[in-house]
FILO-335546 format. One record per residue (C-alpha): residue number from 0; residue in three letters; x, y, z. Coordinates in nm, 4 decimals. Layout:
BEGIN
@nr->NUM | rest->Ala | c1->X | c2->Y | c3->Z;
...
# end
This chain:
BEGIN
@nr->0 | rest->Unk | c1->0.0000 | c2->0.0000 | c3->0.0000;
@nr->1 | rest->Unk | c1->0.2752 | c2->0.2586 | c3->0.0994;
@nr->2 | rest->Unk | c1->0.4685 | c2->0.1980 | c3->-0.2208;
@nr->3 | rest->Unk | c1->0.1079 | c2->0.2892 | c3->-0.4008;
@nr->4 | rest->Unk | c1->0.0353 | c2->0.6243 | c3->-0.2153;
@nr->5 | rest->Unk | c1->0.4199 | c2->0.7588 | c3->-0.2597;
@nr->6 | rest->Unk | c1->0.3851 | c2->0.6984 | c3->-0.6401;
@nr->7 | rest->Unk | c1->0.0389 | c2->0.9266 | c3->-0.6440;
@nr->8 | rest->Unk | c1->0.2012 | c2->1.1847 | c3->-0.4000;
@nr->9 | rest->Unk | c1->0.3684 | c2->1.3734 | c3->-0.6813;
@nr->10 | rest->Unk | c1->0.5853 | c2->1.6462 | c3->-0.5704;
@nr->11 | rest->Unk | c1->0.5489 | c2->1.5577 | c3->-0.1585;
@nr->12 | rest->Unk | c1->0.6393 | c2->1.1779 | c3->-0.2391;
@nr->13 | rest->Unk | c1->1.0467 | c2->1.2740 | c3->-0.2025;
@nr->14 | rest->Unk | c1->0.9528 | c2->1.4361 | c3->0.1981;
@nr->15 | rest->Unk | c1->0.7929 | c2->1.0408 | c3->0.3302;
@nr->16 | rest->Unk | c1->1.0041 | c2->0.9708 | c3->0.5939;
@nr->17 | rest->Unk | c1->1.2184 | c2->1.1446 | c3->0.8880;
@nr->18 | rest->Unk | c1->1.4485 | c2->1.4372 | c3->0.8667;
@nr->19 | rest->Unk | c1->1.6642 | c2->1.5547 | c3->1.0992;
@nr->20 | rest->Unk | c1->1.8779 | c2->1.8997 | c3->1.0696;
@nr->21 | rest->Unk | c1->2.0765 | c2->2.1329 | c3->1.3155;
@nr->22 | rest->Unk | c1->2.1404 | c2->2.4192 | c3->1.0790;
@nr->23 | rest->Unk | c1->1.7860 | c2->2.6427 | c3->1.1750;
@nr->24 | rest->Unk | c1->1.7506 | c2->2.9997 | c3->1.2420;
@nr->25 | rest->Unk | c1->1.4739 | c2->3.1560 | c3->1.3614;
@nr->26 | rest->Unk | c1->1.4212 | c2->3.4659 | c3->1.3588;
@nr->27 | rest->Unk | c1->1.1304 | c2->3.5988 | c3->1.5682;
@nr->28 | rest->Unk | c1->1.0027 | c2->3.9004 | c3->1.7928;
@nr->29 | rest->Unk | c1->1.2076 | c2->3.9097 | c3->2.1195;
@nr->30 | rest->Unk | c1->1.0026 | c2->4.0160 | c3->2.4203;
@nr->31 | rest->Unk | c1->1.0675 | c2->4.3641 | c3->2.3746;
@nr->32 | rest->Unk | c1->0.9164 | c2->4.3311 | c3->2.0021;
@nr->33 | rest->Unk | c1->1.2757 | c2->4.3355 | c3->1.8787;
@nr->34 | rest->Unk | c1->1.4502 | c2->4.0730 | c3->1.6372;
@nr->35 | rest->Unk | c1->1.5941 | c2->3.7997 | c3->1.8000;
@nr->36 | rest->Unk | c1->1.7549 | c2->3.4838 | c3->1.6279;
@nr->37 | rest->Unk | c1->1.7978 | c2->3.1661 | c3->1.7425;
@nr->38 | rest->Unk | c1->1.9951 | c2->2.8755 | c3->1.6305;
@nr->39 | rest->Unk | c1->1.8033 | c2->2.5625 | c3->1.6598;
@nr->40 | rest->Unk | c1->1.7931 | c2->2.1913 | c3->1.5360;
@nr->41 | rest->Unk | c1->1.4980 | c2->1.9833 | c3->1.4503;
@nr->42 | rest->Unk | c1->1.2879 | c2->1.6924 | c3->1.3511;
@nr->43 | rest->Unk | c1->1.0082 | c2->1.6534 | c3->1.0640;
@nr->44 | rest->Unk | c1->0.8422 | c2->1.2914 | c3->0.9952;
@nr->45 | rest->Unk | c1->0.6161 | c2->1.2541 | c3->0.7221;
@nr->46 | rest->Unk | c1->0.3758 | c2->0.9442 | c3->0.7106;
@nr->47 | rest->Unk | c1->0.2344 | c2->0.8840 | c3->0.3837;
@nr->48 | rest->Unk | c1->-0.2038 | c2->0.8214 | c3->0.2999;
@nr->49 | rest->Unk | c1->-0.4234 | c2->0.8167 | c3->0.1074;
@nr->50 | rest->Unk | c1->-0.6333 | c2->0.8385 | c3->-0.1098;
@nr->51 | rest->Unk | c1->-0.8363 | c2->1.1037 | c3->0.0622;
@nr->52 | rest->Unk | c1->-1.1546 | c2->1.2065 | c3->-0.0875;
@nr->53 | rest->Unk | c1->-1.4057 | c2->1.4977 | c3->-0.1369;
@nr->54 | rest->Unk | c1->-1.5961 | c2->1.3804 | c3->-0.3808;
@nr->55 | rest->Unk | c1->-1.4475 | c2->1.4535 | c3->-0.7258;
@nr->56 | rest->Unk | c1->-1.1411 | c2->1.5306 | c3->-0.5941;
@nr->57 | rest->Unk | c1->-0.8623 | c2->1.3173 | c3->-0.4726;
@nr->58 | rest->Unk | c1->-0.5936 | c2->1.3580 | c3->-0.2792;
@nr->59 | rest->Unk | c1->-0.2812 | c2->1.2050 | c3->-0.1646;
@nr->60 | rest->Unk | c1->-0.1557 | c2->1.2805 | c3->0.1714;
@nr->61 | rest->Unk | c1->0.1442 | c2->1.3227 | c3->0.4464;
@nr->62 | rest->Unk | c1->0.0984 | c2->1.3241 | c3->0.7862;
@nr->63 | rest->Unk | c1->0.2641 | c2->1.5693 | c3->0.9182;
@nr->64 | rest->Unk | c1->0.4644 | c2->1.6144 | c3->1.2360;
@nr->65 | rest->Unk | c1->0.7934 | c2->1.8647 | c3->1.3264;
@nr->66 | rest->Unk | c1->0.9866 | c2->1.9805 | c3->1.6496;
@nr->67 | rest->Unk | c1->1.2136 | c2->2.2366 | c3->1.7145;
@nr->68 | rest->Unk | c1->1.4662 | c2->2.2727 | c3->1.9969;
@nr->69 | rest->Unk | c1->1.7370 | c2->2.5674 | c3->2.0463;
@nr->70 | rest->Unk | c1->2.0823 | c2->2.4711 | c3->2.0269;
@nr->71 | rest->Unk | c1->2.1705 | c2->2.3125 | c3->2.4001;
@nr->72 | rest->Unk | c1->1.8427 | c2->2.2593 | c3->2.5245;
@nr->73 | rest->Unk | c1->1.5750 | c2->1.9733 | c3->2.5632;
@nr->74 | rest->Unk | c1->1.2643 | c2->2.0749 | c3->2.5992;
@nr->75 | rest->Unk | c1->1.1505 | c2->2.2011 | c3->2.2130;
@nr->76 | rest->Unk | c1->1.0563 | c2->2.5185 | c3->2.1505;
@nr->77 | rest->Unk | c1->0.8247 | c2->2.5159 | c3->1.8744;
@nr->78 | rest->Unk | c1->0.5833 | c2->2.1888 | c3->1.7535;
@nr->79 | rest->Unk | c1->0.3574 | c2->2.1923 | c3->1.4565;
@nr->80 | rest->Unk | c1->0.1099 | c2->1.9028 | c3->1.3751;
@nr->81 | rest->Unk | c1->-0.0935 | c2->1.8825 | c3->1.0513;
@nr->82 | rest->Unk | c1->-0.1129 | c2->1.7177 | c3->0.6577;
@nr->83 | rest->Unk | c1->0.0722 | c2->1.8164 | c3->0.3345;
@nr->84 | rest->Unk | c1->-0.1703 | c2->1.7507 | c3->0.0722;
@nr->85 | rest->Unk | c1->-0.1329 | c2->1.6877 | c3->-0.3199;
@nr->86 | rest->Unk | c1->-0.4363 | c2->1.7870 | c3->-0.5797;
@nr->87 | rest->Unk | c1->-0.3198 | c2->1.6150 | c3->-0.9302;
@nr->88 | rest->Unk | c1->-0.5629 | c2->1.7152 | c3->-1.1390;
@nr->89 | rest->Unk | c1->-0.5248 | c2->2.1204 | c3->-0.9956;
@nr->90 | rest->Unk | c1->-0.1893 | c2->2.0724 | c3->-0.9427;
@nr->91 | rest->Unk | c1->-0.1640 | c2->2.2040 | c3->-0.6376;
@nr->92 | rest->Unk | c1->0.0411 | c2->2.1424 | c3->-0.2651;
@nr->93 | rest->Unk | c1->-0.0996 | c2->2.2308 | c3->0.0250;
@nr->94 | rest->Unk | c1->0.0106 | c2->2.2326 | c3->0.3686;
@nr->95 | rest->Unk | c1->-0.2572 | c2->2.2120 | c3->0.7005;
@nr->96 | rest->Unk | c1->-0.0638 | c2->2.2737 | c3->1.0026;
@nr->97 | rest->Unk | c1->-0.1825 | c2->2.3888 | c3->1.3794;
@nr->98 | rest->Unk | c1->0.0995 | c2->2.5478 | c3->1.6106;
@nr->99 | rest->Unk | c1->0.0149 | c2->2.5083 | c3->2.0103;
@nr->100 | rest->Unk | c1->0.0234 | c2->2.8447 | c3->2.0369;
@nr->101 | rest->Unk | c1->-0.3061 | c2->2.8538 | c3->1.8683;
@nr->102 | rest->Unk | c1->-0.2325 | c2->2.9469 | c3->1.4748;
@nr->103 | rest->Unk | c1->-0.3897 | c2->2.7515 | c3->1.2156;
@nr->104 | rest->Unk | c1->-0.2543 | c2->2.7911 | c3->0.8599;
@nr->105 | rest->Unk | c1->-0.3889 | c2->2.6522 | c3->0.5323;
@nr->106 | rest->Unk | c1->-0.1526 | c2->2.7247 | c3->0.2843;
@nr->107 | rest->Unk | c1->-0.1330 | c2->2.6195 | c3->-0.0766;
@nr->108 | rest->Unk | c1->0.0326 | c2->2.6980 | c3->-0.4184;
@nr->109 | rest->Unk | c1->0.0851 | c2->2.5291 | c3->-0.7978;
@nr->110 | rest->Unk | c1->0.3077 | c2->2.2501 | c3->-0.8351;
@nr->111 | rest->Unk | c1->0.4046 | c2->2.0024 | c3->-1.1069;
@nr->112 | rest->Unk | c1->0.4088 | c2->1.5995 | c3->-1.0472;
@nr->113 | rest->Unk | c1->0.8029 | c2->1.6082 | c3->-1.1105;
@nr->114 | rest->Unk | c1->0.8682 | c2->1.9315 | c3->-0.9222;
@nr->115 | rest->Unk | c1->1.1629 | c2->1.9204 | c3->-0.6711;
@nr->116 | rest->Unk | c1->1.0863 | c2->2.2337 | c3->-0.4957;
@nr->117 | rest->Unk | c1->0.7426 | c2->2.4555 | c3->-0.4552;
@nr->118 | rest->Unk | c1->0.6405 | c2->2.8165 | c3->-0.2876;
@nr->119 | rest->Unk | c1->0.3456 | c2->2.8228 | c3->-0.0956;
@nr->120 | rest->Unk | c1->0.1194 | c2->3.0943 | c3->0.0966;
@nr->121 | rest->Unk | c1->-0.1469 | c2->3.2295 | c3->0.3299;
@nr->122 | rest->Unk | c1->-0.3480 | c2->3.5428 | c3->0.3181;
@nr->123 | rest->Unk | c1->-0.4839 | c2->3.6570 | c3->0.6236;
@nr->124 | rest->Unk | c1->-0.8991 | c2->3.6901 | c3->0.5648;
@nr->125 | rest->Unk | c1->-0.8803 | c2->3.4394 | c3->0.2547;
@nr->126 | rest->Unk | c1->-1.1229 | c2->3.1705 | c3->0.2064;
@nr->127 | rest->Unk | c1->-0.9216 | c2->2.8871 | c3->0.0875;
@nr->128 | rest->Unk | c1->-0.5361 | c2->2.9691 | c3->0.1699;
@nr->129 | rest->Unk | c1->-0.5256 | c2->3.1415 | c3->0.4849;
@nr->130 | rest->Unk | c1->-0.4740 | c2->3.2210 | c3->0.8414;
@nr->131 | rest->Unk | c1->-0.6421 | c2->3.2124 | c3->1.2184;
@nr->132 | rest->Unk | c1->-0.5168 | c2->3.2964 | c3->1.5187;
@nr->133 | rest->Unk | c1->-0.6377 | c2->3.3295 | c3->1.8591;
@nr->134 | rest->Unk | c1->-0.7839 | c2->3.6215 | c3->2.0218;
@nr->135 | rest->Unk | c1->-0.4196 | c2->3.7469 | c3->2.2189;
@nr->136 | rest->Unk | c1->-0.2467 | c2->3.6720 | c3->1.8893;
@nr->137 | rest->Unk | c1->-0.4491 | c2->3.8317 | c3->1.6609;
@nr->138 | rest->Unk | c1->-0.4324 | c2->4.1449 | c3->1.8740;
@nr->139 | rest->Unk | c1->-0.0673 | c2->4.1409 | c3->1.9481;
@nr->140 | rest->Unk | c1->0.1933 | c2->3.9682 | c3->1.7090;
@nr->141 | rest->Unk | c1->-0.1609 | c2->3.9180 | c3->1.3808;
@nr->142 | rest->Unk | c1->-0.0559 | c2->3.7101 | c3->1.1409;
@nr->143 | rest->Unk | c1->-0.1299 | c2->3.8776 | c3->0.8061;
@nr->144 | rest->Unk | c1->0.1001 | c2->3.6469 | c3->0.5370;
@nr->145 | rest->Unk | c1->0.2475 | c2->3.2914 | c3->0.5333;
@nr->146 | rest->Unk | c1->0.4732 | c2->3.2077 | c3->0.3042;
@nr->147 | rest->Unk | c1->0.6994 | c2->2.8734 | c3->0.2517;
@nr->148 | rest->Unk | c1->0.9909 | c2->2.7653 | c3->-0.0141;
@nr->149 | rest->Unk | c1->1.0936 | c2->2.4417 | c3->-0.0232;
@nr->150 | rest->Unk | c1->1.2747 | c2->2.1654 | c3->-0.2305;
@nr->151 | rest->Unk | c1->1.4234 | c2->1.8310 | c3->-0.1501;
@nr->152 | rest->Unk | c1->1.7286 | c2->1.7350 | c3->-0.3295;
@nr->153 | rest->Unk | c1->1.8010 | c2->1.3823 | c3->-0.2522;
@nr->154 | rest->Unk | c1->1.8783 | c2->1.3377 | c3->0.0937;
@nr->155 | rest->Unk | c1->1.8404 | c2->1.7068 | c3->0.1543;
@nr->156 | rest->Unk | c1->1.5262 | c2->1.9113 | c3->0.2580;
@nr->157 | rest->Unk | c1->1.6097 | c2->2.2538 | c3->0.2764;
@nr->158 | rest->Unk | c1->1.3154 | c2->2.5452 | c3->0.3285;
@nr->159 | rest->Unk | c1->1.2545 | c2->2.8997 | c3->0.4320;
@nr->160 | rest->Unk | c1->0.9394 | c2->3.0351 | c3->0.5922;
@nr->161 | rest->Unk | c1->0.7848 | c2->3.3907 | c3->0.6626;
@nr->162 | rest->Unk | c1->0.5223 | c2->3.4543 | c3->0.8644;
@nr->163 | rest->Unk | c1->0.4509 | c2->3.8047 | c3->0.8247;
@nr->164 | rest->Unk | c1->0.3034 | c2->3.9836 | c3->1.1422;
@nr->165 | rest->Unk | c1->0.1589 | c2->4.3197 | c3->1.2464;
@nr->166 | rest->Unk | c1->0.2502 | c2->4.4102 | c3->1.6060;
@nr->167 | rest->Unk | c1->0.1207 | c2->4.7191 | c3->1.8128;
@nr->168 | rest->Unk | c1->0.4085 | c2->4.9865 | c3->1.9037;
@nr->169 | rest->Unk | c1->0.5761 | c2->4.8543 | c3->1.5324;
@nr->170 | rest->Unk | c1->0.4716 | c2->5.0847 | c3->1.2301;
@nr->171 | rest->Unk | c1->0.6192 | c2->4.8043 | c3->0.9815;
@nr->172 | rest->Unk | c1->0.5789 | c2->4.4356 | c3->0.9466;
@nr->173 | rest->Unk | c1->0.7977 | c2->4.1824 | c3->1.1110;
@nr->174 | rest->Unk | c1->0.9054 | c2->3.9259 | c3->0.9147;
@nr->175 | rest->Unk | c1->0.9580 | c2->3.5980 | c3->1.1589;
@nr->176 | rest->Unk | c1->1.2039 | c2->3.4092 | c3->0.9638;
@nr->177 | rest->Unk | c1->1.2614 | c2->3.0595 | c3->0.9658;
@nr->178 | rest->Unk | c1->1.4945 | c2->2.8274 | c3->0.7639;
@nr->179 | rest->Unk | c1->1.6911 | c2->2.4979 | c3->0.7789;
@nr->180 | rest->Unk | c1->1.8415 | c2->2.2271 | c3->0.6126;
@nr->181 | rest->Unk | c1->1.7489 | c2->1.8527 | c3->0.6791;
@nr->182 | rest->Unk | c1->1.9118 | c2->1.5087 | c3->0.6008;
@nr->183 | rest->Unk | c1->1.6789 | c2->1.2201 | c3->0.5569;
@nr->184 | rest->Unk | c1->1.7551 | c2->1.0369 | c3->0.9115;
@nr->185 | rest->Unk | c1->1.5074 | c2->0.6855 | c3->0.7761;
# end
């Protein structure tokens, strides 16, 4: 069965498995609102389904799981949880994910069966591809864009995010920056 889904998983097929990097940065709003960055190492397993199906549409699946811990310490500092999801006939990758801190983000963009790498995004207020928050985040660190680029070459996963937030007391947008580069661990 496994061997079935990957080949109808298009461009997500090459991310089934574990990946392990220590090369992360993160670059996020320090508790003064400022720009703090943070080395960090971390762990993303993808489980392969599927099919999955809405009525005319199918789609292949990853479950989807990743942890992040700064350089030195145990305890992680960021989780996600959520699906990566491939549309054949639109041609289209998209990526469900929940953070603890309570963010949702559906994000999604156009991909090709063969394609090694993809961009994806959220728009805060959109109906398909976007973004909710809770109540204190929304007011004080909104999420207004999402937006992901990533390819796997091989045994390497490399991608860089943006979450683009509005913050009271900050007349431009922070851009919390995060990027790493993984080795397929199994």
């Amino acid at each position: 069965m496994a061997d079935e889904v990957l080949e109808k998983l298009g461009p997500l097929a090459a991310l089934a498995g574990v990946w392990e990097g220590d090369a992360g940065v993160d670059v996020a709003p320090s508790p003064t609102r400022e720009e703090m960055k943070t080395p960090f190492r971390e762990r993303m397993v993808f489980d392969p389904f599927g099919p999955v199906n809405n009525h005319d549409q199918e789609l292949y699946a990853l479950r989807y799981a990743t942890e992040a811990w700064r350089i030195g310490e145990d305890e992680p500092f960021h989780e996600e949880l959520g699906y990566w999801l491939w549309d054949a006939d639109a041609g289209q990758v998209m990526r469900c994910f929940m953070v603890p801190r309570g963010v949702t983000i559906v994000a999604g963009g156009s991909a090709g069966a063969d394609d090694s790498g993809f961009k994806l995004t959220a728009e805060l207020g959109s109906a398909t591809f976007g973004i909710c928050s809770n109540p204190f985040l929304d007011k004080h660190f909104q999420t207004i864009r999402y937006e992901l680029e990533l390819s796997v070459n091989g045994e390497i996963l490399r991608y860089k995010e943006d979450t683009q937030m509005k913050m009271p007391g900050r007349p431009d947008i922070f851009h919390h920056l995060d990027a790493n580069e993984l080795r397929k661990a199994s």
